[in-house]
Structures are given as C-alpha cells and as structure tokens.
VOVOMAR-381797 format. One record per residue: residue in three letters; chain; x, y, z of N, C-alpha, C in turn; residue number from 0. Coordinates in Angstrom, 2 decimals. Example, Ala and Ser with C-alpha at 12.3 -4.5 7.8 and 13.67 -1.06 7.14 Angstrom:
BEGIN
- ALA A 13.19 -5.69 7.80 12.30 -4.50 7.80 13.20 -3.30 7.80 0
- SER A 12.85 -2.25 7.08 13.67 -1.06 7.14 12.90 0.03 7.87 1
% end
This chain:
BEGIN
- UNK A 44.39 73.99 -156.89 44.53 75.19 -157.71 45.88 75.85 -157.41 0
- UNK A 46.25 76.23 -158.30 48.00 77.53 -158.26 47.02 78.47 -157.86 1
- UNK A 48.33 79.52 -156.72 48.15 80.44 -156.20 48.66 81.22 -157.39 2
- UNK A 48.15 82.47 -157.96 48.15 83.01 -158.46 49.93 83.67 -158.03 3
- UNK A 50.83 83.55 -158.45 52.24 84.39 -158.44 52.13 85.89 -157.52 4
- UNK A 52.83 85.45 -156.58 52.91 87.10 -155.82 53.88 87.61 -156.16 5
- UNK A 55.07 87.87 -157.11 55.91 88.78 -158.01 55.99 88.39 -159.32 6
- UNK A 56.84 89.13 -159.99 56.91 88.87 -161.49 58.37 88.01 -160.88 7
- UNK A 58.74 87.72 -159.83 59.85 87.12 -159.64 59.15 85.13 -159.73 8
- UNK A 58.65 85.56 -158.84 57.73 83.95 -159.10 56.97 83.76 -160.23 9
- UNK A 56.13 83.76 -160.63 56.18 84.60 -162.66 57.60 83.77 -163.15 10
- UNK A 58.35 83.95 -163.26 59.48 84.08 -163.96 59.87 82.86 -164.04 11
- UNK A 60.32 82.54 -162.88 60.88 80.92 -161.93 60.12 80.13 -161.95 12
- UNK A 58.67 80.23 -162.44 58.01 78.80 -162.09 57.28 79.03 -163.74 13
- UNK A 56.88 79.93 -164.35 56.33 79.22 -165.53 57.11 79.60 -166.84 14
- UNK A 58.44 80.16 -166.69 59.23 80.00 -168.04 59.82 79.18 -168.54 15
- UNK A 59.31 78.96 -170.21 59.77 77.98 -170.67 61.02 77.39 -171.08 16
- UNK A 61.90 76.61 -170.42 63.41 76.75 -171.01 63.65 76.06 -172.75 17
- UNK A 64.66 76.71 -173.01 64.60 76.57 -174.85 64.06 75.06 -175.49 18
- UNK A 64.22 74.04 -174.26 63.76 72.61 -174.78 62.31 72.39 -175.14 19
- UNK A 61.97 73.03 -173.94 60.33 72.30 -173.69 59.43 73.97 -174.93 20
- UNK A 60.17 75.27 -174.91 59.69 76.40 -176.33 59.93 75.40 -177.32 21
- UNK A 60.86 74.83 -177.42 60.78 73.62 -179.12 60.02 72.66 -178.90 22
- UNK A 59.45 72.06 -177.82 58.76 70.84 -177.80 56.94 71.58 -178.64 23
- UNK A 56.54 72.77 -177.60 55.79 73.67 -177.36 55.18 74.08 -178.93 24
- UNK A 56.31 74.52 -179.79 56.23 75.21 -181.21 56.02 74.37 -182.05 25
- UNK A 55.90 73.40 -181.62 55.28 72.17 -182.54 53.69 72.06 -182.51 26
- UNK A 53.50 72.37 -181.92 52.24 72.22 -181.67 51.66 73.56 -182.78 27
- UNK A 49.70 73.26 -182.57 49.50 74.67 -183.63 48.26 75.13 -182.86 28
- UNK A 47.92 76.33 -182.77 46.46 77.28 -181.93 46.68 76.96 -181.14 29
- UNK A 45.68 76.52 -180.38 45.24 76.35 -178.95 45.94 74.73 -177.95 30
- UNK A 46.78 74.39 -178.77 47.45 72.95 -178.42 48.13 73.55 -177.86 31
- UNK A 49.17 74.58 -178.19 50.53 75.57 -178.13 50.46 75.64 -176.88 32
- UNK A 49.33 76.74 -176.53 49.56 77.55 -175.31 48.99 76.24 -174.25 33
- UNK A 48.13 75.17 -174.86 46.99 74.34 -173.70 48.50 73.21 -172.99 34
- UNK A 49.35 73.05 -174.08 50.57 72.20 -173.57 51.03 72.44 -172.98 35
- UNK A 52.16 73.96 -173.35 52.56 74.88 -172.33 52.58 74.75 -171.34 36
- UNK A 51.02 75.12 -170.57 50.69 75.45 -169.25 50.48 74.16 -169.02 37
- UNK A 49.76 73.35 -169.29 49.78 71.52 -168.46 51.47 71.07 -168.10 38
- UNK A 52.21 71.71 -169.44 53.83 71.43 -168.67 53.66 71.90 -167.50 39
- UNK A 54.11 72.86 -167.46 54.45 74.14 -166.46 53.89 73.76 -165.27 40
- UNK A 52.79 73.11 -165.37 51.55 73.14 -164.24 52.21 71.89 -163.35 41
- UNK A 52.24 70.75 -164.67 52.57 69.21 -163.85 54.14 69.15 -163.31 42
- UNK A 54.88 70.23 -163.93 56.33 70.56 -163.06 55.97 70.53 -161.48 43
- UNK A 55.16 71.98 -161.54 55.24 72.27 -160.32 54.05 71.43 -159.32 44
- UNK A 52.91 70.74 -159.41 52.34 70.47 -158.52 52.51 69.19 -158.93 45
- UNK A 52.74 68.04 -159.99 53.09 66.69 -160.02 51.68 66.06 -160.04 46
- UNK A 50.58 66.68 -160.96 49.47 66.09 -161.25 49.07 67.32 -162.61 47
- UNK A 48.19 67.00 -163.29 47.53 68.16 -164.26 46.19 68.17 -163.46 48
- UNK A 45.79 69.86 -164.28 44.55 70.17 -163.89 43.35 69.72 -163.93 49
- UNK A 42.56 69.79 -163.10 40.90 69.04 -162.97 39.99 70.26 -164.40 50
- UNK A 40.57 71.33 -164.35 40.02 72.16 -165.20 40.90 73.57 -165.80 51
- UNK A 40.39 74.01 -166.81 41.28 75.35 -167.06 40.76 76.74 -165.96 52
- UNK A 40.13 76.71 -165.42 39.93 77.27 -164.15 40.85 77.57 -163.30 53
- UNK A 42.07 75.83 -163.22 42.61 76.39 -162.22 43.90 77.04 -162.73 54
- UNK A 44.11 77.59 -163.34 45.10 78.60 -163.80 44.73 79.92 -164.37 55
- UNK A 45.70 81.02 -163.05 45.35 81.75 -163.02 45.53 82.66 -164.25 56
- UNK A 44.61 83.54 -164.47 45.28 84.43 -165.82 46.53 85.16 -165.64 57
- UNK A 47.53 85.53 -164.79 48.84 85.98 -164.98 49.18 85.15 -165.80 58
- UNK A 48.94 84.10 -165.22 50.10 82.84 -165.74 49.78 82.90 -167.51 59
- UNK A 48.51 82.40 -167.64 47.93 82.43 -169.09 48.51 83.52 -170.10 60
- UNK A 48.18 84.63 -169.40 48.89 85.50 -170.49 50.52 85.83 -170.47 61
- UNK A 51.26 85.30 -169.55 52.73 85.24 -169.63 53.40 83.83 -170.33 62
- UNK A 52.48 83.15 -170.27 52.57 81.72 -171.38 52.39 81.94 -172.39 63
- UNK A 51.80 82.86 -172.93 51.08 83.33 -174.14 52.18 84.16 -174.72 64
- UNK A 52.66 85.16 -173.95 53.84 86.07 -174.19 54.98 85.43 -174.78 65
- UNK A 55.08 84.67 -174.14 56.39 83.73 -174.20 56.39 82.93 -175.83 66
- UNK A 55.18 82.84 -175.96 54.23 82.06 -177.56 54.55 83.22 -178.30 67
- UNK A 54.12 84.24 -178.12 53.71 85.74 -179.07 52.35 85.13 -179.73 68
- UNK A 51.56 84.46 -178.83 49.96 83.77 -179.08 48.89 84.61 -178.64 69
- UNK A 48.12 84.61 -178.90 46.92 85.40 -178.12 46.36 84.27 -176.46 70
- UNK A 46.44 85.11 -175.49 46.01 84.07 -174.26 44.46 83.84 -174.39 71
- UNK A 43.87 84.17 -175.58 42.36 83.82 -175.06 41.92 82.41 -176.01 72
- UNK A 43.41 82.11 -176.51 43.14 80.55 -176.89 43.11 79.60 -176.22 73
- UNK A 43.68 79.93 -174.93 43.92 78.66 -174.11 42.17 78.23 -172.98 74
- UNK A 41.17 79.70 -174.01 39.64 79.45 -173.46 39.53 77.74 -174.36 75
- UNK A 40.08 78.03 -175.43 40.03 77.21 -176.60 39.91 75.44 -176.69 76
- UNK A 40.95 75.19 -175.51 42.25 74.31 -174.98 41.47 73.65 -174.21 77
- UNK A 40.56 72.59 -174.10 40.00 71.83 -173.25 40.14 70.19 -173.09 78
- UNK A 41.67 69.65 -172.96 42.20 68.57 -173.05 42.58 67.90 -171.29 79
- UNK A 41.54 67.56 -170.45 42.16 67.34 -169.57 41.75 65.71 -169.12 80
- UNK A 42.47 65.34 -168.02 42.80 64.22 -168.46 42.06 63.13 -167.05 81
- UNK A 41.71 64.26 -166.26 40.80 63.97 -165.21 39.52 64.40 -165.34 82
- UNK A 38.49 62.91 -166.46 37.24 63.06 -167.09 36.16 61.98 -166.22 83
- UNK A 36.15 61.73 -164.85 35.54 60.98 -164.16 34.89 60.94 -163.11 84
% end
C-alpha cells in the first residue's frame, strides 16, 4: 500500500501528471481516465500495480481527479486490476 503523502510537497512530486502521460490519460473516457492515471502514477513509483483500489489513498484520488477536472468518485467506478489470482 502507498503511504498516504505527508505534504502537498510529496502530493506534487510523486503523483503529477507531466504533459505526456495528461495526453496519454485524455484519451481515455469516465472512469478509465482517472483508473489509468493512478495505475500510472502508482507503477512509477512502487514498480508493480495495485492488488486493489483500496490501496490508494484518497489524497491522491482526488488530486488525480483535479488534475482531470473529473469527479474522484469515479475511480469507485475503475475496477481493472491485473492481480486476479
């Protein structure tokens, strides 16, 4: 599981999207948007995707969302993971 961000400084540095991967991102439509997003973001930093949407914390969700101008309660929506065994 991500530790939930102890500043808006870590916030910032670990789940913003740089202009490549916002165009990869905006392709997508609803709940793909924000569910891609954060599996990026996620497999950057720990070098596996999530066992569940659980393990991301809601800062993160709704600053991914921000970043969208999406609503974060789509990514309840978003249930694509890839560790089904």
């Amino acid at each position: 599981m991500v530790k939930p961000p102890q500043s808006t400084e870590e916030l910032v540095e670990n789940w913003t999207l740089v202009p490549q991967e916002l165009e990869r991102v905006l392709r997508k439509v609803g709940a793909g948007q924000i569910g891609f997003a954060i599996l990026l973001k996620y497999f950057q930093m720990m070098a596996r995707f999530p066992d569940s949407n659980t393990e991301i914390p809601e800062t993160v969700i709704i600053y991914i969302a921000s970043q969208l101008k999406s609503d974060p309660s789509l990514y309840s929506q978003y249930n694509c993971y890839c560790r089904r065994y």
